[in-house]
C-alpha positions, 0 to 999 in steps of 0.5 A: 305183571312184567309190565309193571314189574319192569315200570316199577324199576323205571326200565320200561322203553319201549324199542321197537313194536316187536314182541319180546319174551321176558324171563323172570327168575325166582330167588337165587341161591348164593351170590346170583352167580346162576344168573350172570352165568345165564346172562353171559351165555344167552349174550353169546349165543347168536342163531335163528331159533333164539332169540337175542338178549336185548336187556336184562334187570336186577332189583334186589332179589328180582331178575329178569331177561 
């Protein structure tokens, strides 16, 4: 599903044979102010036991980490 969710928006590269995580977000109340807030955070945030934000999309209502 995340897969072809992030194929369907042309945003599938492949980086590297590293595992990722990805987080899809349901829909937004508001502006999606809730989502750059979480974008902006997870950005910063650099120690062992999270991972690092690689990328993250935004089609329409859809959003994912």
């Amino acid at each position: 599903m995340i897969e072809e969710f992030l194929q369907s928006q042309n945003n599938l590269v492949p980086i590297s044979r590293h595992h990722v995580a990805v987080k899809l977000f349901g829909k937004s109340k508001g502006n999606g102010q809730d989502f750059i807030n979480e974008v902006a955070s997870i950005g910063r945030i650099h120690h062992a036991n999270v991972a690092k934000l690689i990328g993250f999309c935004v089609k329409g209502s859809k959003q994912a980490l």
